[in-house]
Backbone as ProteinMPNN parsed JSONL, in Angstrom:
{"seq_chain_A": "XXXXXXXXXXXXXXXXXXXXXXXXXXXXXXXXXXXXXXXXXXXXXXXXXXXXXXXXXXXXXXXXXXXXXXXXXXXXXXXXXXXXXXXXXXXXXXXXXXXXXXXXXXXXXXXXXXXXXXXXXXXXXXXXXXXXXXXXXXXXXXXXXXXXXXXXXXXXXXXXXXXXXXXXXXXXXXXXXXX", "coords_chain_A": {"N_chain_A": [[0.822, -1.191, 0.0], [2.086, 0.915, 0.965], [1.8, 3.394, 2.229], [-0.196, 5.493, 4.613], [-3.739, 6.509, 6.036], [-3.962, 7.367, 8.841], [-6.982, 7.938, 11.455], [-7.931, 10.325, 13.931], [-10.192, 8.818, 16.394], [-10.83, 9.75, 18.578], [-13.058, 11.88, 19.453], [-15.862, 10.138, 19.166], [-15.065, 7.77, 21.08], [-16.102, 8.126, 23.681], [-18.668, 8.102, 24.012], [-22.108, 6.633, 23.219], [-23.582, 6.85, 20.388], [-22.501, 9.207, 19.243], [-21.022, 11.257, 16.649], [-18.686, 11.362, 13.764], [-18.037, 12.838, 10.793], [-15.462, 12.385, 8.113], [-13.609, 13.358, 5.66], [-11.105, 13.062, 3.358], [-8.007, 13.105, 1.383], [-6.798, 10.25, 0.106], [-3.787, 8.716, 0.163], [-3.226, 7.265, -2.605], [-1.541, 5.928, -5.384], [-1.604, 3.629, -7.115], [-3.633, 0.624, -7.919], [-3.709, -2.175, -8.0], [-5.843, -5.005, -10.344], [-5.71, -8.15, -10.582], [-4.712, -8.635, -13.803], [-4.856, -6.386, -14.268], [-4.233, -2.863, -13.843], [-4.799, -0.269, -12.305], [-4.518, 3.315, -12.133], [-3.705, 6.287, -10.267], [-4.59, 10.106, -11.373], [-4.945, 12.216, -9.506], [-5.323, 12.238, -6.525], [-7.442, 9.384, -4.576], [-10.939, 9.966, -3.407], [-11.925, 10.452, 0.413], [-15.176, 10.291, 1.813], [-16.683, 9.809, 4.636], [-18.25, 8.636, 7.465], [-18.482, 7.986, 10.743], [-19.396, 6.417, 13.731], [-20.135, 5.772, 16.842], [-21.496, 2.759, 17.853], [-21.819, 1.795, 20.381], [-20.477, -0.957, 21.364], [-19.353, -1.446, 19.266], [-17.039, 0.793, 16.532], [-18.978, 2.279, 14.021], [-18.248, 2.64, 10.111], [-19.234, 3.918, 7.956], [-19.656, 4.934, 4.144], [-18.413, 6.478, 1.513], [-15.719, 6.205, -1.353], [-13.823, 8.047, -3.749], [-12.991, 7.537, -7.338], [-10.94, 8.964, -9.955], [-9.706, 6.745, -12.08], [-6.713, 5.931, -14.346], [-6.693, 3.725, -17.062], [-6.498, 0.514, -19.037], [-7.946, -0.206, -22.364], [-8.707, -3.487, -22.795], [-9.374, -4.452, -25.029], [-8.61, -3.174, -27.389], [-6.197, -1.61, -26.143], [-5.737, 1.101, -25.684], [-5.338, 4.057, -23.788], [-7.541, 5.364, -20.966], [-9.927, 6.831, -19.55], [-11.661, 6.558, -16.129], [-14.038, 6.807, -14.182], [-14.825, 5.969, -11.223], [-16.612, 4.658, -7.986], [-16.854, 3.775, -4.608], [-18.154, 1.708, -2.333], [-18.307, 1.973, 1.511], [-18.469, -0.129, 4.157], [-18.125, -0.882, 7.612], [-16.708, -2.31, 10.182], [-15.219, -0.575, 13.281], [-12.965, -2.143, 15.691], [-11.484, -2.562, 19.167], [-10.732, -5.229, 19.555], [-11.124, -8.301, 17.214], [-14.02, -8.747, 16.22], [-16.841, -10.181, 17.133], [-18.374, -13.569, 16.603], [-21.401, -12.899, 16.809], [-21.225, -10.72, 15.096], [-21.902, -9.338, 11.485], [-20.222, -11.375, 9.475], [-19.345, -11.071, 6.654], [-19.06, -8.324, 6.743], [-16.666, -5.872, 6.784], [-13.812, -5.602, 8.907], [-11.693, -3.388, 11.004], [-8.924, -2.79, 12.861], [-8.947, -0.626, 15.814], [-6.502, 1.233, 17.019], [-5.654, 2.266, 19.977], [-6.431, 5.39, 20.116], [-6.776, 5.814, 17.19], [-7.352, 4.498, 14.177], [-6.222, 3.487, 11.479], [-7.51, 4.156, 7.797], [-6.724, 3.236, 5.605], [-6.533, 0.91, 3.928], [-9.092, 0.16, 4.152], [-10.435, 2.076, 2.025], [-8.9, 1.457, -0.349], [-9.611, -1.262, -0.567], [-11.814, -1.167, -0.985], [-12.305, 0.515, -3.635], [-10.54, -1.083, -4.758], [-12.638, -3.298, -5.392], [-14.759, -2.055, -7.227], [-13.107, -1.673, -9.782], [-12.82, -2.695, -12.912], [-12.124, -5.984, -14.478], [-11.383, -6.555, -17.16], [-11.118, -4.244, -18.463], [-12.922, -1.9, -20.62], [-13.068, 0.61, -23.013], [-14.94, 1.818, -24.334], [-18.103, 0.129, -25.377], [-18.422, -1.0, -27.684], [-16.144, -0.802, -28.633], [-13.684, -2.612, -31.332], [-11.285, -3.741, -30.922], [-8.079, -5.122, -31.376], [-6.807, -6.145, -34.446], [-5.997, -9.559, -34.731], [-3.783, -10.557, -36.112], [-2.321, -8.431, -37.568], [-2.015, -6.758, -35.674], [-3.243, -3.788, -36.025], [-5.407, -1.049, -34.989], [-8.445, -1.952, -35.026], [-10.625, 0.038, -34.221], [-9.818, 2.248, -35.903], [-9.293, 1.714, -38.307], [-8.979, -0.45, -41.146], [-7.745, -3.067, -41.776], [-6.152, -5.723, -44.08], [-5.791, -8.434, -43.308], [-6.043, -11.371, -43.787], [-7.639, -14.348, -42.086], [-6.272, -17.797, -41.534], [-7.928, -20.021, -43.669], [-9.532, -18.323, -44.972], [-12.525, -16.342, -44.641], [-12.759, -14.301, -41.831], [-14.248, -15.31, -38.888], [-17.138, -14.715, -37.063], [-17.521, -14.361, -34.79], [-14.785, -15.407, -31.661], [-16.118, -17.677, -31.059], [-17.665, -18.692, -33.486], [-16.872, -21.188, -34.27], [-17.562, -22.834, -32.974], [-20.546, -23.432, -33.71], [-20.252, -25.52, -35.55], [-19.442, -27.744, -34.361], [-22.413, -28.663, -33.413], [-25.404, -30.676, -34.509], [-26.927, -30.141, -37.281], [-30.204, -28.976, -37.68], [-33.743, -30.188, -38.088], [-35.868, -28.774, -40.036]], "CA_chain_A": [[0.0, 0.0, 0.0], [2.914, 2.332, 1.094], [1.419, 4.672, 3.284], [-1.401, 5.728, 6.083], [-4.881, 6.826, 6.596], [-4.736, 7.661, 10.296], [-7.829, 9.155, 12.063], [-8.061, 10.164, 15.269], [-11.774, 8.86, 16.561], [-11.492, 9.743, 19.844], [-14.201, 12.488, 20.024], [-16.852, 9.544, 19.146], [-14.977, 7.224, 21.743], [-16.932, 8.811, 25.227], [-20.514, 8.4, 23.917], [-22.593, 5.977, 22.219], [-24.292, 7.826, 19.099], [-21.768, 10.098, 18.688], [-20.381, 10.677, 15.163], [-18.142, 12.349, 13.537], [-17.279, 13.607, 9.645], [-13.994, 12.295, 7.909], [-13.324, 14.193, 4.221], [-9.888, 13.172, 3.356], [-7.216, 12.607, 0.42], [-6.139, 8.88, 0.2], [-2.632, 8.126, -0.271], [-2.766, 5.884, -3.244], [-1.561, 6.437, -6.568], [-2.272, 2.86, -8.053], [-4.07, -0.505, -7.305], [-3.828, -3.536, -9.021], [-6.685, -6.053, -9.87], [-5.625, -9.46, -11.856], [-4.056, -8.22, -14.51], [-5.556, -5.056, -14.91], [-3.68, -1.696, -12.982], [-5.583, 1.352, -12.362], [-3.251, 4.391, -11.573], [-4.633, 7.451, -10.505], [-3.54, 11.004, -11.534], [-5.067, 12.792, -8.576], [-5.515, 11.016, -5.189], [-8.893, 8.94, -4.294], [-11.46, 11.206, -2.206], [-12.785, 9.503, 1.434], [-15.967, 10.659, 2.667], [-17.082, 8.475, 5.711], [-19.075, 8.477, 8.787], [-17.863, 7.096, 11.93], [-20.369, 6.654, 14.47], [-20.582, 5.17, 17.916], [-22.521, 2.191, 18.337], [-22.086, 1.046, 21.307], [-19.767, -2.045, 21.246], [-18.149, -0.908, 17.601], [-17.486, 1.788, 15.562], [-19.307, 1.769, 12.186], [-17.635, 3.137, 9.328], [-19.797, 4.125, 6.145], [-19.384, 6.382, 3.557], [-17.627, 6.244, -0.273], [-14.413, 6.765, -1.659], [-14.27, 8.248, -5.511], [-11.722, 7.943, -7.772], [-10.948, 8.836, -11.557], [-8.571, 5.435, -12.317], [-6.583, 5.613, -15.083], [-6.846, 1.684, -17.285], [-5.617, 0.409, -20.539], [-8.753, -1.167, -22.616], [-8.133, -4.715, -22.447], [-9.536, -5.146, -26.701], [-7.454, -2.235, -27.789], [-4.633, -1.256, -25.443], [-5.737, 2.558, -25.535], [-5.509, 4.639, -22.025], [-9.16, 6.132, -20.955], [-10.302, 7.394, -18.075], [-12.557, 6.314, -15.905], [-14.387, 7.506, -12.686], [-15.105, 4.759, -9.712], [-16.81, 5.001, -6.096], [-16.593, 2.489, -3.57], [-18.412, 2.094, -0.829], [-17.727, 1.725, 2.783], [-19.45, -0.62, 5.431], [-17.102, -1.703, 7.769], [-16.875, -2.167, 12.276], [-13.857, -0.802, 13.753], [-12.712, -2.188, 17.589], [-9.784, -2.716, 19.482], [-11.309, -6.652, 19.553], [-11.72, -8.842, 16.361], [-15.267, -8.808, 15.808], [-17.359, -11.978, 17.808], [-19.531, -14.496, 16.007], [-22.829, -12.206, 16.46], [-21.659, -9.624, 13.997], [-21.679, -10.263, 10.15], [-19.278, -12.221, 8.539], [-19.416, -10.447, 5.658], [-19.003, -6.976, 7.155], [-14.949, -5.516, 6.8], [-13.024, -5.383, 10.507], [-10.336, -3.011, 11.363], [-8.469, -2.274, 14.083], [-8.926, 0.235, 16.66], [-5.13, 0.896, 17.969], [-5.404, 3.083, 21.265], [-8.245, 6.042, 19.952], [-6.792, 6.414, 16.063], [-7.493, 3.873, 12.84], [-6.323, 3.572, 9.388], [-8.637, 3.482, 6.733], [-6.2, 3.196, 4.287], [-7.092, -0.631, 3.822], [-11.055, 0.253, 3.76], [-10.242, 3.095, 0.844], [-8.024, 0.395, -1.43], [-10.592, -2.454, -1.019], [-13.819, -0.585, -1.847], [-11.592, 0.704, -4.864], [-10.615, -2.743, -5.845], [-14.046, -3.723, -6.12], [-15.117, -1.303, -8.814], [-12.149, -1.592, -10.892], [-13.311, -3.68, -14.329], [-11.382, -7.241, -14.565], [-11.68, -6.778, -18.301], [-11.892, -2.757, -18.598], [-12.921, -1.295, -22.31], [-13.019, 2.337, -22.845], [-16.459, 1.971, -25.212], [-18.609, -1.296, -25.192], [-18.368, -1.133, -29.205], [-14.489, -1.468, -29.205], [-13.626, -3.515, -31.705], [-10.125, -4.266, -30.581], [-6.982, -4.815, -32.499], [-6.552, -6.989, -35.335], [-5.241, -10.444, -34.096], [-2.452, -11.18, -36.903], [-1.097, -7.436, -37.918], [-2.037, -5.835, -34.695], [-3.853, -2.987, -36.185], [-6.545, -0.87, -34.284], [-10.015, -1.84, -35.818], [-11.274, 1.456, -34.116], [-9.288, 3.367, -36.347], [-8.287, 1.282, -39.596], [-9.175, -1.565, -41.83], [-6.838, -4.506, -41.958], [-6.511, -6.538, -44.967], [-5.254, -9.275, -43.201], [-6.823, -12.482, -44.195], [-7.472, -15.767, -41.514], [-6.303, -18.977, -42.425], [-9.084, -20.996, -43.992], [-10.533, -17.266, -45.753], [-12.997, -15.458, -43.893], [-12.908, -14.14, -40.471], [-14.898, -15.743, -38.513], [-18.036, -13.635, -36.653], [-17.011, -14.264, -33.106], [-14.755, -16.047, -31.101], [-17.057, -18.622, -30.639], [-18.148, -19.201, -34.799], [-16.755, -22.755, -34.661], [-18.433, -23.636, -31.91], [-21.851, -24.078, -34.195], [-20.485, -26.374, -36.546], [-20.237, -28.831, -33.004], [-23.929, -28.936, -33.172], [-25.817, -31.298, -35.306], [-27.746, -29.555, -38.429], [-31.733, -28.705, -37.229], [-34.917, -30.068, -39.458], [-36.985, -27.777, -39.926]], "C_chain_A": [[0.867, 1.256, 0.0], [2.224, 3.64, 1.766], [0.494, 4.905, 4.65], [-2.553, 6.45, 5.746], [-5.11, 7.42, 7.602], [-5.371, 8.872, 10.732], [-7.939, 8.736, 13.271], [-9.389, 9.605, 15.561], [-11.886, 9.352, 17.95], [-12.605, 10.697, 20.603], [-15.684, 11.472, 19.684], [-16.591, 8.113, 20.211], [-16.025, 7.073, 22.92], [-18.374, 8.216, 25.12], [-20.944, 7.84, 22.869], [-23.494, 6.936, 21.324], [-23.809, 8.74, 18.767], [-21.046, 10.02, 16.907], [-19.763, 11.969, 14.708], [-18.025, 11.999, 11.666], [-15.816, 13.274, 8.916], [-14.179, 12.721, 6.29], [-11.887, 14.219, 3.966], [-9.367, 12.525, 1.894], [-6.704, 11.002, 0.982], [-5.003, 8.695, -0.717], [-2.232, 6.851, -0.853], [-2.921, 6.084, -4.441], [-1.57, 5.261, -7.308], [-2.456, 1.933, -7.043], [-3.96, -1.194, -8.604], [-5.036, -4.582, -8.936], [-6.347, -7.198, -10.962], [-4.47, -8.717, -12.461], [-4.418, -6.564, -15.047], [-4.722, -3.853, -13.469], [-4.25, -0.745, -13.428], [-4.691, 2.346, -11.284], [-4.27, 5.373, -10.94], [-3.976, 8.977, -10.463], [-3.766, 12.536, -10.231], [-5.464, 11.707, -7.529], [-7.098, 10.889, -4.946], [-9.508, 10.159, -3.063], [-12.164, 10.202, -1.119], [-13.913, 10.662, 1.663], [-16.574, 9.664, 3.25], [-17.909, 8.912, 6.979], [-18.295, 7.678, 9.707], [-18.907, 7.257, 12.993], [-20.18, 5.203, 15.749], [-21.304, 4.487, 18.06], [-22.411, 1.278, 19.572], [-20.372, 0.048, 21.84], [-18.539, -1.771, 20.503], [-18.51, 0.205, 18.003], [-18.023, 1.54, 14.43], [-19.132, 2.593, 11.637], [-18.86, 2.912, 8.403], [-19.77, 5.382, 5.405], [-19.235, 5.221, 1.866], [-16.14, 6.579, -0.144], [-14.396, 6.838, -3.347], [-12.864, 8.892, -5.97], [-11.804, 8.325, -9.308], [-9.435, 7.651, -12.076], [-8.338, 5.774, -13.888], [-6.418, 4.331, -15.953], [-6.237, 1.804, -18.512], [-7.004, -0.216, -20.69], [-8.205, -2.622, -22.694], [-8.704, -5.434, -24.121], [-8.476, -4.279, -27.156], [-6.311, -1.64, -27.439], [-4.799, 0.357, -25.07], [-5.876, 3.013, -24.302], [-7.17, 5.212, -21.963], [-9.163, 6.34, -19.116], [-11.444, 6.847, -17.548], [-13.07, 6.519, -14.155], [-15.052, 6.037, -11.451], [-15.568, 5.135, -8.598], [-16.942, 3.914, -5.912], [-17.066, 2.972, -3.038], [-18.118, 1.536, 0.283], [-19.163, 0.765, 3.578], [-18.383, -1.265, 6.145], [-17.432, -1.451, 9.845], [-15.501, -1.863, 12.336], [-13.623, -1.107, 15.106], [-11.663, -2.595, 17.465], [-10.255, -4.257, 19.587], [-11.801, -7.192, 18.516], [-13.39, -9.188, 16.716], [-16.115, -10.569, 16.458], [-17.961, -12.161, 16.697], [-20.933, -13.736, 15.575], [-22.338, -10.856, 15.425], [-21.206, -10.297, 12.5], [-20.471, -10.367, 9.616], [-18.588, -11.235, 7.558], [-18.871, -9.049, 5.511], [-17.3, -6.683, 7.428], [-14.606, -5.398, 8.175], [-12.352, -4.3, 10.29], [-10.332, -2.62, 12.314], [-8.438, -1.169, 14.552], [-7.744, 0.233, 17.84], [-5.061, 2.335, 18.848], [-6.81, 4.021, 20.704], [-7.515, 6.532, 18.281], [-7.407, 4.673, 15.396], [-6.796, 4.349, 11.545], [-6.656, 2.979, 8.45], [-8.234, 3.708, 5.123], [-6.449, 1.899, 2.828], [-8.578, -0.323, 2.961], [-10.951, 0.961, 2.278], [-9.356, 1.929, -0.208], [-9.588, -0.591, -1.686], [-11.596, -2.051, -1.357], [-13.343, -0.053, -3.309], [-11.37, -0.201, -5.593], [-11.994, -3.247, -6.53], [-14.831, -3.357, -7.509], [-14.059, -1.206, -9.973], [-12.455, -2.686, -11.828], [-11.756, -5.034, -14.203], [-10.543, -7.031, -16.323], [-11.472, -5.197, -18.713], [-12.012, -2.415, -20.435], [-13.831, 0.026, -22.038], [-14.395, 2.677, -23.728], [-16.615, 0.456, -25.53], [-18.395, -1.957, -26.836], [-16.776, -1.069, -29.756], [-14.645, -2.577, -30.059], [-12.081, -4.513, -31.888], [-9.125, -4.302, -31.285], [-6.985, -6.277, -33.534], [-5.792, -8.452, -34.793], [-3.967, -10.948, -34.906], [-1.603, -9.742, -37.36], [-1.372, -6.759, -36.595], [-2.526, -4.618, -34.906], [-5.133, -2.556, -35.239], [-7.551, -0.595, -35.492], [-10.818, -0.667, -35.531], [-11.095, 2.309, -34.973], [-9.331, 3.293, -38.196], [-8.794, 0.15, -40.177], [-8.546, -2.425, -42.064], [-7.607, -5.256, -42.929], [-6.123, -7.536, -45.139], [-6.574, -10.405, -43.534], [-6.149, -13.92, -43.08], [-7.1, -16.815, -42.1], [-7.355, -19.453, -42.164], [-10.234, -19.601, -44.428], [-10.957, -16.65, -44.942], [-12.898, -15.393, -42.687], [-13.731, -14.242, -39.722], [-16.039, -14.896, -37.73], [-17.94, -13.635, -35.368], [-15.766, -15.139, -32.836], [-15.455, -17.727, -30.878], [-17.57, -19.46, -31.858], [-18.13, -20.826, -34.854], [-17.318, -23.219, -33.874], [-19.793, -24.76, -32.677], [-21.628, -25.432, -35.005], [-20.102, -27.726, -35.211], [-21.973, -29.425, -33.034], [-24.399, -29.973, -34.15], [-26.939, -30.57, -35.653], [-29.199, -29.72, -37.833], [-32.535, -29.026, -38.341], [-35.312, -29.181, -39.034], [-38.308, -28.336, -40.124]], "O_chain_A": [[0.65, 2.296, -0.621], [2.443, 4.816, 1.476], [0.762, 4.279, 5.676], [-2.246, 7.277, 4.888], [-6.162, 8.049, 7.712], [-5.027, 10.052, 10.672], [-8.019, 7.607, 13.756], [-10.088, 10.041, 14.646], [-12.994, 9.373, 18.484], [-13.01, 10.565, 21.758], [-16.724, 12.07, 19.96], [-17.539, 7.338, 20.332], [-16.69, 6.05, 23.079], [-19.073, 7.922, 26.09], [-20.557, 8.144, 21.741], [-24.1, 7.833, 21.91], [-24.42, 9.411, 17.936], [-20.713, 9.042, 16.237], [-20.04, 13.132, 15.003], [-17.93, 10.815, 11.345], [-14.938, 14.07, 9.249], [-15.156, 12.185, 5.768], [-11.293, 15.253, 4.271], [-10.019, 11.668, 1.296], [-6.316, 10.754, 2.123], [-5.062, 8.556, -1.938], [-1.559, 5.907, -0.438], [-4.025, 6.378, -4.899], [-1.542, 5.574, -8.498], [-1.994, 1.946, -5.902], [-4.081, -0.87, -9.785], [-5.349, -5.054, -7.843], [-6.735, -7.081, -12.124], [-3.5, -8.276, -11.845], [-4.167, -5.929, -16.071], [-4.749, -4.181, -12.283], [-4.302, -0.34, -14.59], [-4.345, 2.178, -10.115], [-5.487, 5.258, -11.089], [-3.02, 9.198, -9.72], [-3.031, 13.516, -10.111], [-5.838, 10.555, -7.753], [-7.895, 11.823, -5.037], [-8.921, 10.873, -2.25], [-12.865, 9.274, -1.522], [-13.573, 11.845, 1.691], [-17.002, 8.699, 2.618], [-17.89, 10.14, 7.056], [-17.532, 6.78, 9.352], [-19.312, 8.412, 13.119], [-20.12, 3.999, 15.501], [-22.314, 5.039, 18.498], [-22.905, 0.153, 19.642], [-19.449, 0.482, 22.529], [-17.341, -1.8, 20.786], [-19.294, 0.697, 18.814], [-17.604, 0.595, 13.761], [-19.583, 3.646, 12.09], [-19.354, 1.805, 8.188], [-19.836, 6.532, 5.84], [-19.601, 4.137, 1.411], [-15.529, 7.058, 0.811], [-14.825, 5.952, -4.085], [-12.107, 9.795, -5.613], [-12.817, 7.949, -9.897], [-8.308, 8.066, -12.35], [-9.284, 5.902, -14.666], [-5.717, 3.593, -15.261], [-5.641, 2.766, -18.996], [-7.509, -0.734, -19.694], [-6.978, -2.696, -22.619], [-8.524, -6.618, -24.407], [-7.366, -4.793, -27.293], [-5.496, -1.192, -28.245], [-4.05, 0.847, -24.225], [-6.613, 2.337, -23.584], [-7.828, 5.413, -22.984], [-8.593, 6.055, -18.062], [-12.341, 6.59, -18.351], [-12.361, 6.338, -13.165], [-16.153, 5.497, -11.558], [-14.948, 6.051, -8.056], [-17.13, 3.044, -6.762], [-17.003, 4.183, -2.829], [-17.585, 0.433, 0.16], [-20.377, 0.965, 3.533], [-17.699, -2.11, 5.568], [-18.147, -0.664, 10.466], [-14.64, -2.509, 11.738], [-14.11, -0.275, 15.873], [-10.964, -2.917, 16.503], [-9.214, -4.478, 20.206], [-12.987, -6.895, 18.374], [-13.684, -9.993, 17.6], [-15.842, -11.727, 16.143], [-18.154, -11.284, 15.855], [-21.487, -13.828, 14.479], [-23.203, -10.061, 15.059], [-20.506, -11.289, 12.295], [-19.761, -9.402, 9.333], [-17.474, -10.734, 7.707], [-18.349, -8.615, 4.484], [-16.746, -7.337, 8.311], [-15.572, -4.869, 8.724], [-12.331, -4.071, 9.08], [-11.3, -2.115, 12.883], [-7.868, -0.363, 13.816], [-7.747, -0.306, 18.946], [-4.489, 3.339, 18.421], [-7.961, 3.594, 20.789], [-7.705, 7.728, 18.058], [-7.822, 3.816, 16.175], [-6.898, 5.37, 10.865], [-6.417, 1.824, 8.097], [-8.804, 4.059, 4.09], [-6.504, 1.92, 1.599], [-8.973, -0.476, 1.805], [-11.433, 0.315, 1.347], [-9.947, 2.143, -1.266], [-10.361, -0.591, -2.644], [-12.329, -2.682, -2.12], [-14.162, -0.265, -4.203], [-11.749, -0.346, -6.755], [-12.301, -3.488, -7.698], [-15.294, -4.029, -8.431], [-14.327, -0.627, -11.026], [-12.275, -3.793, -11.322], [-10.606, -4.757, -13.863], [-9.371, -7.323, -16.562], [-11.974, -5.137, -19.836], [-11.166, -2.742, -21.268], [-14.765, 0.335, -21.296], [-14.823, 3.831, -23.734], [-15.704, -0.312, -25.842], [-18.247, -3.152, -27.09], [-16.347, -1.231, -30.898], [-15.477, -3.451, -29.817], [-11.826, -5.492, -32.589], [-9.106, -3.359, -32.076], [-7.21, -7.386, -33.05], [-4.685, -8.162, -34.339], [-3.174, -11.711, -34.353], [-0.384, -9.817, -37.513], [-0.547, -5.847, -36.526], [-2.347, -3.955, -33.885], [-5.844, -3.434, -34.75], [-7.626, 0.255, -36.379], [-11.637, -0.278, -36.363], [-11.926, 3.208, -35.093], [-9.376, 4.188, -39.04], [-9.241, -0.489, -39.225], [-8.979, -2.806, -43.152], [-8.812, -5.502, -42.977], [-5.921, -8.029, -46.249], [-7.782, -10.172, -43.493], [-5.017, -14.403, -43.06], [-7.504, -16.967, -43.252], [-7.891, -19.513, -41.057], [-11.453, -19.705, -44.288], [-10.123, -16.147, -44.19], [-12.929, -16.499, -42.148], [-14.329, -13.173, -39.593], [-15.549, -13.774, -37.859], [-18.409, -12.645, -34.807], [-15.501, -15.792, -33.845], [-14.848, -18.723, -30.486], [-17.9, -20.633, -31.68], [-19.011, -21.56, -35.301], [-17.7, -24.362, -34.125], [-20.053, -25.953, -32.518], [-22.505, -26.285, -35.145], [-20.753, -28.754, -35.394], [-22.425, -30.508, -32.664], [-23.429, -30.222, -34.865], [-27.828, -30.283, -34.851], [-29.365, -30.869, -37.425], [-32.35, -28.477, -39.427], [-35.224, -28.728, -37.892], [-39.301, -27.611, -40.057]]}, "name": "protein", "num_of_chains": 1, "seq": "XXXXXXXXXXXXXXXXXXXXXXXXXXXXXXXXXXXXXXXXXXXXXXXXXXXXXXXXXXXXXXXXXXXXXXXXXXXXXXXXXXXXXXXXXXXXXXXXXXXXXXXXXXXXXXXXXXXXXXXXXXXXXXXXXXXXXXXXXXXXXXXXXXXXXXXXXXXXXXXXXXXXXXXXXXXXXXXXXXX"}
């Protein structure tokens, strides 16, 4: 990750239902998902809630980024805007059995946190596996490498025409339909 998050909480420590306001820059200029890296050319924005319940803290909010990607048919850079959201408990005590599973932990070390963690992983989530910069990409040529967005390739498949998907040969698997 390379860096920190830390917020103080301790004016929502004292008093159950207390809450406080966090509006902060996140120190993180890329994430990686699979094979796909999203940079970013200004830093992610937190807005969060922190609130006193009792037992926990509960963290919710967003975090919004503009990730830079590569399309993954054409290779071209694009921009693209992301929010994440937050649900998460923070205590100085891993989380018992009665709260959900499902629901993010972090640690509560003396009266700060860092929700540097929470801000990455709600980011990961929205980042495309696959990303393409327009759904109608038509990617690059697979034998000269040409961009079909741009250009016409007059490369020719072996066995003649270029097939209509991925997938074309699949049909001739099937056995021929009466009609």
């Amino acid at each position: 990750m390379g860096g920190t998050l830390t917020v103080d909480v301790a004016p929502v420590l004292g008093e159950t239902g207390a809450t406080m306001e966090v509006d902060a820059d996140v120190p993180l200029e890329s994430i990686a998902v699979g094979d796909t890296s999203a940079t970013f050319s200004s830093p992610p924005r937190l807005r969060v809630t922190i609130a006193n319940a009792g037992e926990v803290i509960v963290l919710t909010g967003s975090v919004e980024a503009t990730a830079r990607l590569e399309c993954s048919r054409c290779l071209e850079s694009f921009n693209l805007g992301i929010t994440g959201s937050i649900d998460a408990v923070i205590s100085s005590a891993h989380p018992s059995d009665e709260h959900d599973e499902d629901q993010e932990w972090y640690p509560l070390e003396g009266k700060t946190v860092d929700l540097l963690a929470a801000a990455e992983s709600a980011l990961r989530v929205e980042v495309p596996f696959a990303p393409v910069h327009d759904e109608e990409c038509s990617g690059i040529c697979p034998i000269c490498g040409c961009d079909l967005n741009r250009d016409r390739c007059t490369c020719e498949p072996e066995g003649g025409e270029r097939p209509d998907s991925p997938f074309a040969a699949l049909k001739d698997l099937l056995p021929p339909e009466d009609d």
